[in-house]
C-alpha positions as CSV (number, residue, x, y, z in Angstrom):
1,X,73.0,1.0,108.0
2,X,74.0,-0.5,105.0
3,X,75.6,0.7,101.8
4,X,72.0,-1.1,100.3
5,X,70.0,0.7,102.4
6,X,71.4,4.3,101.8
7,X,71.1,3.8,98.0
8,X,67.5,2.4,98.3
9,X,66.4,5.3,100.5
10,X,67.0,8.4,98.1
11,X,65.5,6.1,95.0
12,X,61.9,5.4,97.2
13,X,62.0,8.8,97.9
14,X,62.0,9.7,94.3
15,X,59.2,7.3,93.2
16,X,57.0,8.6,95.8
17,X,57.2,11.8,94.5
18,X,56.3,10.7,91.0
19,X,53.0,8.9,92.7
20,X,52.2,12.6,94.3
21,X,52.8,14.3,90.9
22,X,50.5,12.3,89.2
23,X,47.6,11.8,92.4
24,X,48.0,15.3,92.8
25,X,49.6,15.3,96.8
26,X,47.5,12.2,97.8
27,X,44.5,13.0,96.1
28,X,43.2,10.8,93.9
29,X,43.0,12.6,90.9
30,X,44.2,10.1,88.1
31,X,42.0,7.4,87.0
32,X,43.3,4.2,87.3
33,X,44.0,3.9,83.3
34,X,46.5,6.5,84.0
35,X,47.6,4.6,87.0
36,X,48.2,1.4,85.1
37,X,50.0,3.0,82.4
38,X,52.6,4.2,84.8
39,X,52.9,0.7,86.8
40,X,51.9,2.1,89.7
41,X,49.9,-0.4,91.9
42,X,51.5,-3.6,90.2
43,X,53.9,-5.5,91.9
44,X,56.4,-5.1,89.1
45,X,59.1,-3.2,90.7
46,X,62.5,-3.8,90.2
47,X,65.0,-3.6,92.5
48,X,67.3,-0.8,92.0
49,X,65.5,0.9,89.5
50,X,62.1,2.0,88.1
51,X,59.0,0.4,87.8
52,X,58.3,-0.6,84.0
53,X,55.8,1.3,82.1
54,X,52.5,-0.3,80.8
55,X,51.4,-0.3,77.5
56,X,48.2,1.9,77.3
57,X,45.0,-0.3,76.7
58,X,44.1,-1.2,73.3
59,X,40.4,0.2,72.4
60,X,38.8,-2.2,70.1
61,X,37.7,-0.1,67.3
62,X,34.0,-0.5,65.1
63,X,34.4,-0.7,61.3
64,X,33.6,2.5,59.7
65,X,30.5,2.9,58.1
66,X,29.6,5.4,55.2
67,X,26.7,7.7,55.9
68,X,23.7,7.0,54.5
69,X,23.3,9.1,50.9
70,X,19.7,10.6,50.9
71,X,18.3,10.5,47.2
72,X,18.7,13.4,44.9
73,X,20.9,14.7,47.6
74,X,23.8,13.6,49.0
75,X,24.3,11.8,45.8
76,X,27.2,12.4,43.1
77,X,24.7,13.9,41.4
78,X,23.7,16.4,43.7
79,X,27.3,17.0,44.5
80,X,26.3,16.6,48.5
81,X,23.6,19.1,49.0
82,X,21.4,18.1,51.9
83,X,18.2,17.5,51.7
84,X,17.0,20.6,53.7
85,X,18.9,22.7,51.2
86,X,16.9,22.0,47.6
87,X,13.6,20.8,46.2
88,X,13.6,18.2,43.5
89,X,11.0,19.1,41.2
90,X,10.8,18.1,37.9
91,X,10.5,20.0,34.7
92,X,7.2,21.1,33.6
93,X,7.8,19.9,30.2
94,X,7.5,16.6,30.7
95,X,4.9,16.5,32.9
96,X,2.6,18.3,30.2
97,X,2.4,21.3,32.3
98,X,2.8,24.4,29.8
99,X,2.3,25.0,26.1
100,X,4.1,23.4,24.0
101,X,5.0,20.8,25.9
102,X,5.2,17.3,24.2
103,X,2.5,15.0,24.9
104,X,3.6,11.3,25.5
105,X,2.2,9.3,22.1
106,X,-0.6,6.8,23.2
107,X,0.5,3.3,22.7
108,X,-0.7,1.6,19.6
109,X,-3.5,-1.2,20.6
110,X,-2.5,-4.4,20.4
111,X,-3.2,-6.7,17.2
112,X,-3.8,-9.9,17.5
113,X,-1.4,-11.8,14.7
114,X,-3.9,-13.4,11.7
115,X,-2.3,-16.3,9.9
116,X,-2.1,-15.9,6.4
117,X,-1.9,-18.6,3.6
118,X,-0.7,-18.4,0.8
119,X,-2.9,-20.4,-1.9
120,X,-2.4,-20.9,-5.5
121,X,-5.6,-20.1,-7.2
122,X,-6.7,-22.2,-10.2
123,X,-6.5,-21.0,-13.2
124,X,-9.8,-21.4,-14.6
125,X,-9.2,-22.5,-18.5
126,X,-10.2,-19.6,-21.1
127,X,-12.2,-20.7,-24.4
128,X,-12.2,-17.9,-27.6
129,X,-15.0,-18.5,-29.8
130,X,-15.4,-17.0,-33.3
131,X,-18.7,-16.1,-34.8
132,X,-18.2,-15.8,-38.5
133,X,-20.8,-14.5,-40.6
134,X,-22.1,-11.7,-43.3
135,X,-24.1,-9.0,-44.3
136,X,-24.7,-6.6,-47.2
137,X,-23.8,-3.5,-46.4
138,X,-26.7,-0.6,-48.2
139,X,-25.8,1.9,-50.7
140,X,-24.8,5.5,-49.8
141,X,-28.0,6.7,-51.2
142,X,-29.5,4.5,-48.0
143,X,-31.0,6.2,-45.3
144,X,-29.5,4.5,-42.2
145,X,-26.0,2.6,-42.0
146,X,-26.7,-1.1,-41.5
147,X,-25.3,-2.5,-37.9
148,X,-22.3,-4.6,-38.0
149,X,-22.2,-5.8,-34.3
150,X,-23.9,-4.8,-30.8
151,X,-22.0,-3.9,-27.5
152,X,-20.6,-7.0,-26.3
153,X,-18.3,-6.9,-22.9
154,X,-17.3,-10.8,-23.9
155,X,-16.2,-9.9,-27.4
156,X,-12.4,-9.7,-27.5
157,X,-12.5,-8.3,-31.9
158,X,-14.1,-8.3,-34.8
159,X,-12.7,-8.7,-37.7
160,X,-14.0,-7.3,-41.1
161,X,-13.8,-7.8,-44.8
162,X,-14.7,-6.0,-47.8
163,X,-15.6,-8.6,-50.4
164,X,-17.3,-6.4,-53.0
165,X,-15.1,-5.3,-56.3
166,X,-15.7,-1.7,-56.9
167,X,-17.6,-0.2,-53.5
168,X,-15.6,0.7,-50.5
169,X,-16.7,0.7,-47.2
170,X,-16.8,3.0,-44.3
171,X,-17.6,2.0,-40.2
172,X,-18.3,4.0,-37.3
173,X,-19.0,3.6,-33.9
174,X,-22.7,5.8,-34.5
175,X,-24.5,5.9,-37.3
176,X,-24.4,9.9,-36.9
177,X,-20.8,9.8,-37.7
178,X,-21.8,7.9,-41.2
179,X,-23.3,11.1,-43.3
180,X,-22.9,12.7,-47.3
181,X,-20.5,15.4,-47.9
182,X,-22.0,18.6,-48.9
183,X,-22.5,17.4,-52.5
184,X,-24.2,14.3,-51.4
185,X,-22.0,11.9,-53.2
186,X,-18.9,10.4,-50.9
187,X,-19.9,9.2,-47.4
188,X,-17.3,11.1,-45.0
189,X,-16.6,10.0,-41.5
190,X,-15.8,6.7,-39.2
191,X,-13.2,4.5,-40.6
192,X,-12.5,2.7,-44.7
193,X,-12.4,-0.4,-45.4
194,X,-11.0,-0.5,-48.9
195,X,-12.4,-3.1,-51.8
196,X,-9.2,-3.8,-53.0
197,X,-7.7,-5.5,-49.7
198,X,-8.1,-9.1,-49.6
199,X,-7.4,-9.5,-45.6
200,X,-9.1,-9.3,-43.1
201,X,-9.1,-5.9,-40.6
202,X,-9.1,-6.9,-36.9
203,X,-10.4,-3.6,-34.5
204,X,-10.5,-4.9,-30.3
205,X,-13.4,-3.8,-29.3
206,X,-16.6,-4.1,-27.4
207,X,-18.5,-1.5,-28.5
208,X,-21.3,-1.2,-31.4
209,X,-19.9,-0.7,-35.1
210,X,-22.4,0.5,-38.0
211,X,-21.3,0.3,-42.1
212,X,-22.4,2.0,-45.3
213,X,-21.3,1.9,-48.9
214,X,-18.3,4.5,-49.2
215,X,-20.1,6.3,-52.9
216,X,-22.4,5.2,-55.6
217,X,-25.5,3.1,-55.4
218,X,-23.4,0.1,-54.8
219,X,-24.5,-2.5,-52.2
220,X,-21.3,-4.5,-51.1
221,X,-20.7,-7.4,-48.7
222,X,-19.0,-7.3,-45.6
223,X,-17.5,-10.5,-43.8
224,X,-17.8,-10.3,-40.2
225,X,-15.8,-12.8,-37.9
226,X,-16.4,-12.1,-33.9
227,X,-14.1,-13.4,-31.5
228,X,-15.1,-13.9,-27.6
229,X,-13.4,-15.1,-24.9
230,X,-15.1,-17.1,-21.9
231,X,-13.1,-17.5,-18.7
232,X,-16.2,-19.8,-17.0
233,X,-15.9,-23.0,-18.1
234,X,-13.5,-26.0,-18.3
């Protein structure tokens, strides 16, 4: 036998031992992914010497995928409670269910937008008149104050003048006002329009004015100018 031969035989001897170890005595025990990572069964062996290993099989692995986050649950905000674990249920407050509870303000109803122009009006012209004129005004012996001028709404004054001498003149708005001081001689009340003024008094007003002779039997005159104003025509 040859110096080959008696190396070779103590080597087979020890592979064949592995194979048992691993089949479990020549049972097949090991599945043959185990087999192929231990190169048994491939003709790969190697004179003199082991058989190479195999690399174990690559298992193609599947991209992970998240779990699904249930709402209200397994959400950030729920800090992972499952969904069998709570109740979501929202606050009676807003939902109007207790007193004191705010109520949601109905919405305003919609307005539909109105143009709006903005026009100039004409100024419609305004005309004064003057109505000048005179009357003699009776003595403070009189029984009634004569009337100067009516109620008027057009009128914008009157303007009066004592033209007598040596009588004054007093005007009021009633003739009541117009009555003798206990001695029956000086006419007290409403307002004096003195003889010796030599303009006329203006008073704005659209009321009724009555005049009498201030003392004495003296019957003076009284100058009367009116002024209206009419807004109505061009």
């Amino acid at each position: 036998m040859s110096r080959a031969a008696g190396k070779n035989g103590p080597r087979r001897g020890v592979i064949e031992s592995l194979i048992d170890d691993l089949t479990g005595g020549g049972e097949d025990k090991a599945t043959p992914g185990q087999l192929r990572q231990e190169g048994i069964g491939e003709p790969r062996d190697i004179p003199g010497g082991l058989n190479h290993l195999a690399n174990p099989p690559v298992k193609q692995q599947k991209v992970p995928v998240p779990a699904a986050e249930y709402p209200f649950s397994n959400a950030i905000l729920a800090h992972g409670v499952e969904p069998e674990g709570h109740m979501h249920v929202r606050d009676p407050r807003l939902t109007g269910g207790q007193r004191g509870a705010a109520m949601p303000a109905k919405p305003a109803p919609e307005q539909t937008p109105v143009p709006v122009y903005i026009v100039e009006g004409r100024t419609a012209p305004v005309i004064r008149t003057a109505s000048p004129r005179h009357i003699t005004v009776p003595a403070s012996t009189a029984a009634e104050p004569a009337r100067v001028c009516g109620h008027n709404p057009n009128r914008v004054a009157i303007r009066l003048l004592n033209e007598d001498t040596a009588t004054d003149i007093r005007v009021a708005v009633a003739p009541g006002d117009l009555t003798l001081d206990a001695q029956n001689s000086v006419i007290t009340g409403g307002a004096l329009i003195p003889w010796p003024l030599n303009s006329y008094t203006q008073i704005e007003t659209q009321d009724e004015l009555y005049a009498i002779g201030r003392t004495g039997s003296g019957t003076p005159l009284l100058s009367i100018i009116e002024v209206f104003e009419d807004r109505g025509h061009r």
